[in-house]
C-alpha positions as CSV (number, residue, x, y, z in Angstrom):
1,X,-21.6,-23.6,-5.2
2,X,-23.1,-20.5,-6.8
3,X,-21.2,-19.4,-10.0
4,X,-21.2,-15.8,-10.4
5,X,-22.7,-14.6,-13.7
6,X,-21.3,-13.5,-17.0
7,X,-21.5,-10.2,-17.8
8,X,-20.9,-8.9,-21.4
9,X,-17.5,-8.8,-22.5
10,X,-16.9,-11.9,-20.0
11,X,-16.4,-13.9,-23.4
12,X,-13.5,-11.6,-24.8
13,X,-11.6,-11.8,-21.5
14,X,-11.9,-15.7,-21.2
15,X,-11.6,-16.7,-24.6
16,X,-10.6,-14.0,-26.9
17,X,-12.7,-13.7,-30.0
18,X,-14.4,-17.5,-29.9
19,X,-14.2,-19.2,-33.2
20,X,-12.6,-15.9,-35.3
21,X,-9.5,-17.6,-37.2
22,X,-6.6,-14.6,-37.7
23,X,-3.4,-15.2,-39.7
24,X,-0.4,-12.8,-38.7
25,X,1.6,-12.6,-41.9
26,X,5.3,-12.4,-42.3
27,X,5.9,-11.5,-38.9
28,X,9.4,-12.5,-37.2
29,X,9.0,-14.2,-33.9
30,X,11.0,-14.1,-30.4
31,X,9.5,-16.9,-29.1
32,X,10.2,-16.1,-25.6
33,X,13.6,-18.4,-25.7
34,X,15.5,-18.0,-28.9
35,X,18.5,-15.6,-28.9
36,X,17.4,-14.9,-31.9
37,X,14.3,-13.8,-34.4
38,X,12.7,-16.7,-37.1
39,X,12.6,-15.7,-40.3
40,X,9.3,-13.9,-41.6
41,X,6.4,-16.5,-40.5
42,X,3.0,-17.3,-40.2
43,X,1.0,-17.3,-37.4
44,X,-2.6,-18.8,-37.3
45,X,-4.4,-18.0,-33.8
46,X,-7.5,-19.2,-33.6
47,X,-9.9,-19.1,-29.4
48,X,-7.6,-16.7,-28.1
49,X,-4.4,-19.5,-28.7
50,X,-1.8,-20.0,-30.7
51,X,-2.4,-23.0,-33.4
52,X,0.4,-23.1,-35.8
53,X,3.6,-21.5,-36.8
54,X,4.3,-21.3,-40.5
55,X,7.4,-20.7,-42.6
56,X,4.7,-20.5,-45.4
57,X,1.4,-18.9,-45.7
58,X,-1.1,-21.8,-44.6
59,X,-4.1,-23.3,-47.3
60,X,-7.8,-22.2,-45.5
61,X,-9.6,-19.1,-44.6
62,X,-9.4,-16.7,-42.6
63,X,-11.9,-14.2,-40.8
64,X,-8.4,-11.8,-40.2
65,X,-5.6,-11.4,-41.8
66,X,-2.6,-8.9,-40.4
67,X,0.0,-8.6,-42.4
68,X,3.2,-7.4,-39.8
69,X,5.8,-6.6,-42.8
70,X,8.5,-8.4,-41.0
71,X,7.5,-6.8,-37.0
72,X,9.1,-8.6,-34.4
73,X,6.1,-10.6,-33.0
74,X,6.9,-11.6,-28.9
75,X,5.0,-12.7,-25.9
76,X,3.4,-10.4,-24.0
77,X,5.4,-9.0,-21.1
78,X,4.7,-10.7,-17.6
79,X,5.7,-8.4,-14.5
80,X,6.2,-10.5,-11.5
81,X,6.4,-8.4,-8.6
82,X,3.3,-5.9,-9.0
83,X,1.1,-4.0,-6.2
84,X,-2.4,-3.1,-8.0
85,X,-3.5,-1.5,-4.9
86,X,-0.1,0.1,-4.0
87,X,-1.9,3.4,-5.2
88,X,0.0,6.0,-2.9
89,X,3.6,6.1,-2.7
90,X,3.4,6.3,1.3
91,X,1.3,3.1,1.5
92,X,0.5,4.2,5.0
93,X,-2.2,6.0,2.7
94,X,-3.9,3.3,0.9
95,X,-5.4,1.9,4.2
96,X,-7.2,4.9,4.9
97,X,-9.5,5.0,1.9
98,X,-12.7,3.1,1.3
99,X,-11.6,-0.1,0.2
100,X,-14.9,0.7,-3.0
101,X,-12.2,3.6,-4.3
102,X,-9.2,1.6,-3.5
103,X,-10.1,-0.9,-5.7
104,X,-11.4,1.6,-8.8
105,X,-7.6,2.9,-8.0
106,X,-6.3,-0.9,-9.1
107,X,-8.3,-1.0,-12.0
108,X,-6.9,1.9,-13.8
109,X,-3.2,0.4,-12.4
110,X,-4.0,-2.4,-13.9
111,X,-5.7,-0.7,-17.3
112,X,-2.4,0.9,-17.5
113,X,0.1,-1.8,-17.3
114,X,-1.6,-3.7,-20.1
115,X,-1.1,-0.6,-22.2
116,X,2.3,-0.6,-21.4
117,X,2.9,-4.2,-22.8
118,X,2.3,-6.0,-19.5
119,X,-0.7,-9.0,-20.3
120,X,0.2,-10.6,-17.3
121,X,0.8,-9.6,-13.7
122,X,1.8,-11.1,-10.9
123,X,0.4,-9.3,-7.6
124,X,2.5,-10.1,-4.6
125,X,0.3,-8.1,-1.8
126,X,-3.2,-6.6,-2.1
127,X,-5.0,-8.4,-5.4
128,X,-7.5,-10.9,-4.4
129,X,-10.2,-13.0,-5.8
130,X,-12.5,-9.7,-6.7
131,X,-10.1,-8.2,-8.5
132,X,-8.9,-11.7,-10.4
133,X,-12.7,-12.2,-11.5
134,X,-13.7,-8.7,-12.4
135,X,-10.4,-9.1,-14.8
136,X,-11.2,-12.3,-15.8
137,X,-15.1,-11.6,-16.8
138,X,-14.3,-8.5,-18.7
139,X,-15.4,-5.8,-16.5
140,X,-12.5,-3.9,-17.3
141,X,-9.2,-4.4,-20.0
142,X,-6.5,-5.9,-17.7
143,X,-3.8,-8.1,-17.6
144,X,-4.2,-11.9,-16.7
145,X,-3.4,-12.2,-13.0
146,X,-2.1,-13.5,-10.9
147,X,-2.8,-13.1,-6.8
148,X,-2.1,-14.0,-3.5
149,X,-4.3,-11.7,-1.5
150,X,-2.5,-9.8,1.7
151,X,0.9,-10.5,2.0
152,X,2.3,-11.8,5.5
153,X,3.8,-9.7,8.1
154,X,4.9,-10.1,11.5
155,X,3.8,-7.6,14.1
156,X,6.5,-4.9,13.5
157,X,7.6,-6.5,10.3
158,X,7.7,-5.1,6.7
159,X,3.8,-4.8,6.4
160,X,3.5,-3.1,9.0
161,X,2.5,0.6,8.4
162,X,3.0,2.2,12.4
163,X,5.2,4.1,13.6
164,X,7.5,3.3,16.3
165,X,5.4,5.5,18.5
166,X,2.2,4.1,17.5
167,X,0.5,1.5,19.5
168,X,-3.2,-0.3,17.7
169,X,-4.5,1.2,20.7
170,X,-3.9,5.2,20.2
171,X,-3.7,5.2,16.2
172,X,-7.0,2.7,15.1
173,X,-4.6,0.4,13.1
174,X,-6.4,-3.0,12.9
175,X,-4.4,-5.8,11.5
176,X,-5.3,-5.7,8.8
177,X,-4.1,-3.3,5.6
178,X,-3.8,-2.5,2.0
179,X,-1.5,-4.8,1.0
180,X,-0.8,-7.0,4.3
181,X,-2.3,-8.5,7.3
182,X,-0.3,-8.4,10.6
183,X,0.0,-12.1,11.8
184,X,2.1,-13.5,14.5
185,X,2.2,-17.6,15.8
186,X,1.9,-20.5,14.0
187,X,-1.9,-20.8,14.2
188,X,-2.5,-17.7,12.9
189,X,-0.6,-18.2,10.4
190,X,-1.7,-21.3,9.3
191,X,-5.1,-20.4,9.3
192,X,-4.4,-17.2,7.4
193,X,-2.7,-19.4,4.6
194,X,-5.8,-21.8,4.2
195,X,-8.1,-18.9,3.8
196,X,-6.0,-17.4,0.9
197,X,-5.8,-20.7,-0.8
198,X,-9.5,-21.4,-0.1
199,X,-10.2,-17.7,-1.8
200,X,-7.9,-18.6,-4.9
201,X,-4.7,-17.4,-3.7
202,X,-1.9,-18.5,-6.9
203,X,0.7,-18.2,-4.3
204,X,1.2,-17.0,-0.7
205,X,3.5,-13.8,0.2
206,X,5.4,-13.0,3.2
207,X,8.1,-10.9,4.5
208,X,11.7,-12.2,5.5
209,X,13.4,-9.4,6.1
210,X,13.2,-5.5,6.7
211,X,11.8,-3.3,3.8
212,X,12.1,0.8,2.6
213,X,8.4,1.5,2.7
214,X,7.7,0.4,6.2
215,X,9.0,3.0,9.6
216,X,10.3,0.2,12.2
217,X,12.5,-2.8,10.7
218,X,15.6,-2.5,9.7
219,X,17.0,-4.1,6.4
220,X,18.7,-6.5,8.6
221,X,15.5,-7.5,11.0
222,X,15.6,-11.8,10.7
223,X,11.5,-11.5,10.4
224,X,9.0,-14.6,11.6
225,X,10.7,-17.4,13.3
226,X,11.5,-20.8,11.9
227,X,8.5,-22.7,12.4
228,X,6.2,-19.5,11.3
229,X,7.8,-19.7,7.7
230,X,7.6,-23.2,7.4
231,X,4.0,-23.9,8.3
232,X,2.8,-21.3,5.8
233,X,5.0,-23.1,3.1
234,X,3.4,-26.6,4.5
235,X,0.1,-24.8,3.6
236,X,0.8,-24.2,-0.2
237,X,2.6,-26.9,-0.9
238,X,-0.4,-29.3,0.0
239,X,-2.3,-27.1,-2.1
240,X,0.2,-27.2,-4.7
241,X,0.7,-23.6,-4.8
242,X,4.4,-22.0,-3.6
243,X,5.3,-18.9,-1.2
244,X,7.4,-15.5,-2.3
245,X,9.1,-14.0,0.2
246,X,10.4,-10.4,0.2
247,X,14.1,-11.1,1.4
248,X,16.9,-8.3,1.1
249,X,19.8,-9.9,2.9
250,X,21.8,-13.0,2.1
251,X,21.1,-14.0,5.6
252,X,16.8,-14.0,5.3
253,X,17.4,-15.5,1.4
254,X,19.1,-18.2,3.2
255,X,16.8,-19.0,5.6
256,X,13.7,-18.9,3.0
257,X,15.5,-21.7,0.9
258,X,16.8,-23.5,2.9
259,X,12.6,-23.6,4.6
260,X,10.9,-24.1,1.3
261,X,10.4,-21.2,-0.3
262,X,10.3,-20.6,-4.0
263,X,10.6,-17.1,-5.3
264,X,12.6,-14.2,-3.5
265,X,12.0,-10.7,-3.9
266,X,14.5,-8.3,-4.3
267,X,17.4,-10.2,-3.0
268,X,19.5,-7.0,-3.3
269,X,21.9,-7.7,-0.9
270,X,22.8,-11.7,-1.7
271,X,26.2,-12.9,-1.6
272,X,27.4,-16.0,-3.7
273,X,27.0,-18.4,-1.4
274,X,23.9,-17.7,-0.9
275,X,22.8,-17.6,-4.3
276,X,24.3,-21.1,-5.7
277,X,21.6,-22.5,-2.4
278,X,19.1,-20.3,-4.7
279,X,19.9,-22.0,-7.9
280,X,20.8,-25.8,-6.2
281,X,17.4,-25.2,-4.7
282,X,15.9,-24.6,-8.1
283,X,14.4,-21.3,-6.3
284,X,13.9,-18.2,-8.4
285,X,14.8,-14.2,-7.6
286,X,12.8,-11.6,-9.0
287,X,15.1,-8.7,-9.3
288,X,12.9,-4.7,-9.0
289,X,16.1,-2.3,-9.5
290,X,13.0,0.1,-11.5
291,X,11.1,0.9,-7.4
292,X,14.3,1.8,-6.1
293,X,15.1,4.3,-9.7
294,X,12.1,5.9,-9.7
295,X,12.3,6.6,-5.1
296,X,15.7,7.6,-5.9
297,X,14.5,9.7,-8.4
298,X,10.6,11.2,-7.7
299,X,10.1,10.0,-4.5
300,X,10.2,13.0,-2.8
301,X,8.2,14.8,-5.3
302,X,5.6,11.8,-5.1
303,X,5.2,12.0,-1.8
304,X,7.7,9.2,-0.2
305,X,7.7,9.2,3.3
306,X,11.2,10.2,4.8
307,X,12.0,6.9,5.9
308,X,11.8,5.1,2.5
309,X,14.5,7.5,1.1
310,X,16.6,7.4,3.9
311,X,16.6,3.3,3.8
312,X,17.0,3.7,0.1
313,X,20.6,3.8,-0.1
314,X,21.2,0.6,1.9
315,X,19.9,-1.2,-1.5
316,X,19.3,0.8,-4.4
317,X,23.0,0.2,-6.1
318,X,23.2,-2.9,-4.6
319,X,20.7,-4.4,-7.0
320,X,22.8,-4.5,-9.9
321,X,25.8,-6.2,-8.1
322,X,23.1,-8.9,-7.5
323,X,21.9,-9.6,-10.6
324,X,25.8,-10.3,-11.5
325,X,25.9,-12.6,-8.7
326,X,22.9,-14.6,-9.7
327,X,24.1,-14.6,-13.3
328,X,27.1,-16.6,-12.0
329,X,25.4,-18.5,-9.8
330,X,23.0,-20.0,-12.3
331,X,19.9,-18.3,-10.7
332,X,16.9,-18.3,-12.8
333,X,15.9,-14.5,-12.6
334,X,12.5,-13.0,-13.2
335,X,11.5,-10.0,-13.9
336,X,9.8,-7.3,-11.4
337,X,9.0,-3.7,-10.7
338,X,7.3,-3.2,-7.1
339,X,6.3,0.2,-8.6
340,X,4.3,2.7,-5.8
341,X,2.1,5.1,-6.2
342,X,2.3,7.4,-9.5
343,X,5.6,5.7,-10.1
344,X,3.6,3.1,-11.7
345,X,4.1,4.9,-15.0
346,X,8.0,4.0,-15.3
347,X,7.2,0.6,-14.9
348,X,9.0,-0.4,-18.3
349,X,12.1,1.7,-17.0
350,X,13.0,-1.7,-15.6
351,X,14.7,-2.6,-19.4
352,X,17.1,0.0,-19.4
353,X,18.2,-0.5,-16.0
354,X,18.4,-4.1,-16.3
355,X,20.8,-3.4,-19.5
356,X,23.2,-2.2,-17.7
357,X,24.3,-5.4,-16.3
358,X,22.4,-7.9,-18.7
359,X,22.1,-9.3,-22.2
360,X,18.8,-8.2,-24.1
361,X,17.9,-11.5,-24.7
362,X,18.9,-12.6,-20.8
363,X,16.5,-9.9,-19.8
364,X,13.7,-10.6,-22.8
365,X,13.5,-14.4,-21.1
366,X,13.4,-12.8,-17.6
367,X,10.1,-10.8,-18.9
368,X,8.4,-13.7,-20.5
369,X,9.5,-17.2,-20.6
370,X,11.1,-17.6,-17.3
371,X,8.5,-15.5,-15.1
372,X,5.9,-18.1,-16.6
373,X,7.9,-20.8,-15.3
374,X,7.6,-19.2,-11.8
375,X,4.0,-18.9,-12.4
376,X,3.4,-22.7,-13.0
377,X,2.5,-21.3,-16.8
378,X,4.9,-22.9,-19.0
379,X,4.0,-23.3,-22.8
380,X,1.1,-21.7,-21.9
381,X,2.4,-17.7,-21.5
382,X,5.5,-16.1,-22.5
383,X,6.6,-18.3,-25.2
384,X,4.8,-18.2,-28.9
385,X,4.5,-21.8,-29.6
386,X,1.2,-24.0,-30.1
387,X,-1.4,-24.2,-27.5
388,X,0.0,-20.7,-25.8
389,X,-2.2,-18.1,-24.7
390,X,-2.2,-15.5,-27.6
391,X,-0.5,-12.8,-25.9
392,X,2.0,-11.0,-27.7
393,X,3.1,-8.0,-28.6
394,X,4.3,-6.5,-32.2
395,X,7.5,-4.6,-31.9
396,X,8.9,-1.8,-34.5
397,X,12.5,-3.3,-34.4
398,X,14.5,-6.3,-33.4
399,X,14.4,-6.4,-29.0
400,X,17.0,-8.6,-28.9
401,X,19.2,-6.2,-30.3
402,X,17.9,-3.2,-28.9
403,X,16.2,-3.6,-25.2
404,X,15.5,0.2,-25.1
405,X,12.4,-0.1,-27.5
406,X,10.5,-1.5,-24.8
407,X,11.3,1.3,-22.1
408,X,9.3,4.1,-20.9
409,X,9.2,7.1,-23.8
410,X,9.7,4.6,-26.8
411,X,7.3,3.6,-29.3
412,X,8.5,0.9,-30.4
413,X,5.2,-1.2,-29.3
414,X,3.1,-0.8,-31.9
415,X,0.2,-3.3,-31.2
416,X,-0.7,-4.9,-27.8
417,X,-3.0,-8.2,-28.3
418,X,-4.4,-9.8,-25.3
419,X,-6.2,-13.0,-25.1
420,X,-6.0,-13.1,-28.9
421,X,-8.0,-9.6,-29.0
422,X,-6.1,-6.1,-30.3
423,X,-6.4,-4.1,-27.6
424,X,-3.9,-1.4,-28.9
């Protein structure tokens, strides 16, 4: 196997700074469980992890010292349901550019989400293994991530992008897009799923129900059958990896637990029922109330196609009413935005909507602790503990208290520190 070269900077991406000891002084930690800040403590990072926690300064030297005056010091925010190359609003559009600009077009989505707070991403259709190792050898500042290539979609499914007039023939569509391949049958399925895992692929995506952004399925549309679903979650599991599914209904969340699968997207329209099968599964939902804000809100102005805002009232309310349900249900919840387009920019919106039906420290977990559990990264991100990645954030104020200094417009980041580096 050829290994790719290191380019410069590929040690600060990997590592952080390598052997540079820093001592964050009197800072008060949410450790990405605690209802509650420490009181003023000492943290020693050291390779880009955490080493120790202090309630007193430590004996040795240091290279840095920062001295936080009693910040709140908290992981670094994880977003679990990203698009990098969901650059256009109408993602009809993002299959008709080179895929060369298309994926200078994810970079600065991706530059921009770590200045937002977000160190890690998870991208659920469109991010492959180029995109993973540019970010991971330092070609450019970005988030750790997190991929599973093209997402899944049956022929007239939620990934498909053609109108109900179109045929491959007359428009050139091949079947494969942006942010999803078209794949129908078993076989092709199967095979699809080896080659994502075979390229890297954290997790495998595909689509359970209808969607806003796509012309022809309904919210309702039962998508893939049975035994389509279940060999692709075959695939990952004997590569000890896990499938997302997008699933609006209670009816398509049903069906994906009850076939294996391990995190549902959306899930705007679940019942109770179907959401203690969720939890008694030990499934996650990954809740994006911040897409549906922003369509409702700039869509039109952004260039949504007509049918995403005309779909968008079957769901957009409907999202907080599920988040209650989970809640009672026991559902662990993660922590999403599904952002399109320009929109990218309120992607920290999703706090403030998320408040309105959830406890600041519910919602703090949902960000960090609990959307590294869905990534198979516990104790290593969203917790500030020994051995963790040193991702974190510094925060003017006490979160836990007051949710809104993490949402769009507030400055209440003051320092964003990725893979033990400052990088604002």
């Amino acid at each position: 196997m050829v290994t790719p070269p290191k380019p410069i900077g590929a040690s600060m991406q990997e590592n952080g700074a390598r052997g540079v000891k820093t001592l964050l002084s009197k800072a008060r930690v949410f450790d990405g469980v605690s209802p509650q800040l420490s009181e003023p403590s000492f943290i020693t990072v050291v390779d880009g992890k955490f080493e120790a926690i202090d309630a007193t300064r430590p004996k040795g030297r240091f290279d840095c010292e920062v001295d936080l005056a009693g910040r709140t010091l908290m992981p670094g925010l994880i977003d679990a349901h990203f698009h990098a190359f969901a650059t256009e609003t109408d993602t009809a559009k993002c299959e008709r550019y080179p895929q060369t600009y298309e994926a200078q077009r994810a970079r600065l989505n991706l530059e921009a989400a770590l200045l937002r707070g977000f160190t890690t991403i998870r991208d659920v259709g469109g991010g492959d293994h180029g995109t993973w190792l540019a970010a991971e050898q330092g070609l450019f500042p970005s988030p750790r991530i997190f991929f599973c290539g093209r997402a899944f979609s049956q022929s007239g499914g939620h990934g498909d992008a053609r109108a109900p007039y179109e045929s491959s023939d007359l428009c050139g569509c091949a079947p494969r897009g942006a942010l999803s391949d078209l794949l129908d049958g078993v076989d092709a399925l199967r095979k699809a799923s080896r080659e994502a895992l075979r390229q890297g692929a954290h997790h495998l995506k595909i689509f359970m129900s209808g969607g806003i952004s796509t012309p022809s399925d309904p919210i309702w549309y039962l998508q893939f059958s049975d035994d389509e679903i279940a060999a692709v979650v075959d695939e990952a599991r004997r590569r000890r990896r896990y499938v997302a599914a997008h699933a609006y209904t209670a009816d398509s969340i049903m069906r994906a637990v009850n076939l294996g699968v391990r995190s549902i997207e959306h899930g705007n329209l679940i019942d109770l029922p179907t959401a203690r099968a969720v939890a008694a599964a030990g499934a996650f939902v990954v809740p994006t109330l911040v897409t549906y804000d922003a369509l409702y809100r700039f869509g039109n102005d952004a260039g949504a196609p007509s049918h995403s805002l005309e779909k968008l009232a079957e769901v957009r309310e409907r999202g907080f009413d599920a988040i209650r349900i989970c809640r009672s249900a026991g559902v662990r919840l993660g922590f999403g935005t599904d952002l399109l387009g320009s929109l990218h920019a309120y992607q920290r919106d999703e706090f403030h909507l998320r408040a309105r039906v959830e406890a600041a420290p519910d919602i703090l977990r949902s960000a960090t602790s609990i959307n590294a559990s869905l990534l198979d990264m516990e104790g290593k991100l969203g917790v500030i503990s020994p051995g963790a990645f040193a991702d974190f954030l510094i925060v003017d104020g006490d979160p836990l208290k007051d949710i809104t200094l993490l949402a769009t417009g507030s400055e209440g980041i003051s320092q964003i520190w990725s893979r033990g580096r400052k990088v604002r």
